[in-house]
N, C-alpha and C positions, 0 to 999 in steps of 0.2 A: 102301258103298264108302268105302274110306279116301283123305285127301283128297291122298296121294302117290300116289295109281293116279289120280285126276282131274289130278292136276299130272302126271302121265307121261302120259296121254292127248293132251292139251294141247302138251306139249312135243313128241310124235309128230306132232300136226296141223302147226306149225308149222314141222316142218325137213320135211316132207312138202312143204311149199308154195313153200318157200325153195331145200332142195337134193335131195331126196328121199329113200327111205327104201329102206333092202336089206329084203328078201326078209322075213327076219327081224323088222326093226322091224313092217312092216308086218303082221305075221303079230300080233307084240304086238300094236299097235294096233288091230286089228280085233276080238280077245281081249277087252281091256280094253273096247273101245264094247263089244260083246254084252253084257257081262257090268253096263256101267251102264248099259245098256237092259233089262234084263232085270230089277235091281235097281229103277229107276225106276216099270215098268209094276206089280209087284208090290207098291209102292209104294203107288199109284196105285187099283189094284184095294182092298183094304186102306181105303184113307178113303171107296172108293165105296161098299164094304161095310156101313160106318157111317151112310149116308147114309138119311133119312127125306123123304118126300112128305106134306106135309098138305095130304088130300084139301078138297072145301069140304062134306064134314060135321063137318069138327073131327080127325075121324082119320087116323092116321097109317099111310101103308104104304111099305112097303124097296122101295126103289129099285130095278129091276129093268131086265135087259137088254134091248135091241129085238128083236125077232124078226131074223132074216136076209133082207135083200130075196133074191128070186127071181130 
């Protein structure tokens, strides 16, 4: 995400707070969060992907998801 959609996000939150936002804006700014949430998680996911556990034999296993509680 380029750093003029984070400064427009930004700029949204704040007249959001002060005097609010039409229809429109708000339509933007909720676009734009999705879209750095979405970018963020992907992110995210990506360095977890890289990520190693050294067992206490010395080896090494990939980082893996938890199962789903029930």
């Amino acid at each position: 995400m380029e750093k003029e959609q984070i400064d427009r996000i930004n700029e949204l939150a704040r007249k959001k707070k002060s005097v609010g936002l039409t229809e429109a804006e708000m339509q933007e700014h909720e676009r734009l969060r999705r879209q750095y949430i979405d970018e963020f998680k992907e992110n995210l996911r990506s360095t977890l992907d890289q990520v190693y556990i050294q067992q206490e034999d010395g080896s090494y296993r990939k980082l893996q998801k938890k199962p789903p509680k029930n």
